[in-house]
N, C-alpha and C positions, 0 to 999 in steps of 0.2 A: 390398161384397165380403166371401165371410168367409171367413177365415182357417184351414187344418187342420193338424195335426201329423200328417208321415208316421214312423216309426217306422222303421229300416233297422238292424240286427243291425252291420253291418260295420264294424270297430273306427276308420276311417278318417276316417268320413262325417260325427264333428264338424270336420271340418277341409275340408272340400269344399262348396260351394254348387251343388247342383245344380237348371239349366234347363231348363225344355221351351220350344222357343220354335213355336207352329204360324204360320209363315212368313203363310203363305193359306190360302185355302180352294180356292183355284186349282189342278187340276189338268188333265192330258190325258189319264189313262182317264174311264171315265164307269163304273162296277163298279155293278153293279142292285144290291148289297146295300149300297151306301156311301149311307150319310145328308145330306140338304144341310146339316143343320146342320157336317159335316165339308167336304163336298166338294161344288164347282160349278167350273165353266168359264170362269169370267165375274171372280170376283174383280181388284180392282186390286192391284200390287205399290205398295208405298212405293220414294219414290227412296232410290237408294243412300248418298245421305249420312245420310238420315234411319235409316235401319240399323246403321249406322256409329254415327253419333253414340248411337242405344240399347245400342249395344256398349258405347261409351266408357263411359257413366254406371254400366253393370252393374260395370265391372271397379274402376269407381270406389266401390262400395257395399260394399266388401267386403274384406278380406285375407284370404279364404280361397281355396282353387282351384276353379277355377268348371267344373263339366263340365256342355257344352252341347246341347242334343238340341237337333238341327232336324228338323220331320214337317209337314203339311199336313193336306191337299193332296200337292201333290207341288214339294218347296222344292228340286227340282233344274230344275223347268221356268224358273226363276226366272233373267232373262237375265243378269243379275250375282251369281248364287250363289259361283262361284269367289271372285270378288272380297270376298266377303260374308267366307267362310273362310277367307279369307287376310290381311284384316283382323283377325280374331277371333285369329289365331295372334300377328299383329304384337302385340296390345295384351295379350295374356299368358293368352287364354284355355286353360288347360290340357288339357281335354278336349274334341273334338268330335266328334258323332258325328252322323248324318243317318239317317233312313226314306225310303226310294226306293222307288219299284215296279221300277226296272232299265230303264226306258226310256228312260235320256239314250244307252246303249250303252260297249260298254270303256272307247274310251279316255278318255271324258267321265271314267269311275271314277278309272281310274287317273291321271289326273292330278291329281283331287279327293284320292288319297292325301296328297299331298305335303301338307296340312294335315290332314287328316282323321284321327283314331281308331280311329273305327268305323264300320259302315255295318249297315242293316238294309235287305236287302232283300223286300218283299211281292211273294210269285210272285202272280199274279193267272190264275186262266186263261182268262179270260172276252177274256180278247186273245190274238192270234196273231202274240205279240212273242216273239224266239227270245231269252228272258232268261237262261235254261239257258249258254247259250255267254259269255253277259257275267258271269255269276258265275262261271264256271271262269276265265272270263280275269284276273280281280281277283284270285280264290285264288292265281293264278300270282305275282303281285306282290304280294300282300302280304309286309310285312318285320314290323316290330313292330305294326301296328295289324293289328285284329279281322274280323270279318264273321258275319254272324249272317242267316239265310231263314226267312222265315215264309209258310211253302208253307199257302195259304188253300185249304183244302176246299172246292169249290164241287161239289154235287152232280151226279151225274152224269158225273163230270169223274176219280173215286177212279183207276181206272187208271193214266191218264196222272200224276196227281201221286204216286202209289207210286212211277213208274219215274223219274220226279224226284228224287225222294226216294234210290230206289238208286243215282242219279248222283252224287248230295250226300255219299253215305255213302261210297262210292268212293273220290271225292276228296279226304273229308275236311274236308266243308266244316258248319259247324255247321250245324242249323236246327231248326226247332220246326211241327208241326203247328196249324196256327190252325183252329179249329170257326168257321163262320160264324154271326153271329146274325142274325136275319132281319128285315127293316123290317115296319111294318103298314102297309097299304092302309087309303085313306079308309076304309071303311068297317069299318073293323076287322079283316080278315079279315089271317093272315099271307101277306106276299108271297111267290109262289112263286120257285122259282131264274126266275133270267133275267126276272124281271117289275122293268120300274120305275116310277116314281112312289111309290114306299114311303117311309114317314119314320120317328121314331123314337117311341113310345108311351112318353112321360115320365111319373114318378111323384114323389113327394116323394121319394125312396130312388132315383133316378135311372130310365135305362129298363128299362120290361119286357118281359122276352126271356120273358114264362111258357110261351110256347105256342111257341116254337122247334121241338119234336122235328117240329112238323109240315113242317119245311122239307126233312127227311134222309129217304130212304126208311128201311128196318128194317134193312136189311143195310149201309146205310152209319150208323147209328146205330150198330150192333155194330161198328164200327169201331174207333169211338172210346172203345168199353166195354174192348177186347181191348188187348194190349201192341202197339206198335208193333212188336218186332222179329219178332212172326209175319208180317210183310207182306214187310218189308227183309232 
């Protein structure tokens, strides 16, 4: 395994040890642009001691304050998640924060506040899960912890995630635009929207997205050329 030095500006960040921990690879969408190397149906979870106890060792390795991502998969399908969080708080980890797609529903969220940070949630639209009404319900309760949406572009689809988007701004609710990158088909060609069996076209420089603009028609490329607040 080798080793990289990330670099972070933030006056704080020698004093913080931060984790990404990807729970699984298990989740319950199945999104035609999600890679297997991220994401399948079938992964096992580890028991919850064995969780627990990598907690312990983490908080053991260190004196500094440890902020913890949890993402996948989706590490809220996970039957002892809570439990997971709420250990991580007992044994002093300071910062937690999770990636969800929004399909445990409110009050799964809201209850996961009571340890939790932060939350990041992926609007997906390729489901017909009314995630909309679960992030307004979480904005309602939150107190000191954060929320952050990452309304993914799926072509086709621009409409309806503008009027999302005008919801989010509404409210007041942060979020950020995510450009989809596209898997490639056996045979090299890029995967269309909604096509799956696509994987990821690896290179020593990691993957190649070279031929992506083939995935967006012209008019939703120009989308993403223009400022966001001509749309919102």
């Amino acid at each position: 395994m080798k080793s990289i030095a990330i670099q972070h500006p933030h006056p704080n960040n020698d004093n913080r040890l931060k984790v990404e921990w990807n729970l699984s690879k298990r989740c319950n969408f199945d999104c035609s642009y999600c890679s297997p190397h991220t994401h399948d149906n079938h992964s096992l979870w580890k028991k919850l001691d064995d969780y627990k106890k990598a907690v312990d060792k983490l908080v053991k390795c260190t004196d500094k304050e440890i902020w913890l991502s949890f993402t996948g998969g989706e590490p809220c399908i996970y039957p002892n998640f809570l439990d997971l969080i709420s250990h991580c708080k007992e044994k002093g980890i300071h910062y937690i924060s999770v990636c969800s797609n929004g399909s445990m529903g409110a009050h799964y969220y809201v209850k996961a506040l009571r340890w939790l940070d932060n939350i990041i949630i992926s609007y997906h639209f390729e489901h017909e899960i009314n995630v909309l009404d679960t992030i307004l319900t979480i904005k309602r309760h939150l107190k000191n912890e954060t929320m952050h949406v990452h309304v993914m572009m799926l072509p086709d689809h621009f409409d309806k995630s503008i009027e999302v988007m005008k919801t989010l701004k509404q409210n007041d609710v942060l979020f950020g635009v995510r450009r989809i990158r596209p898997l490639y088909m056996p045979d090299g060609i890029v995967a269309r929207p909604h096509q799956k069996g696509g994987n990821l076209k690896l290179t020593e420089n990691g993957p190649d997205y070279s031929d992506d603009q083939d995935y967006y028609s012209k008019e939703e490329l120009e989308f993403f050329r223009r400022d966001l607040h001509e749309y919102i």
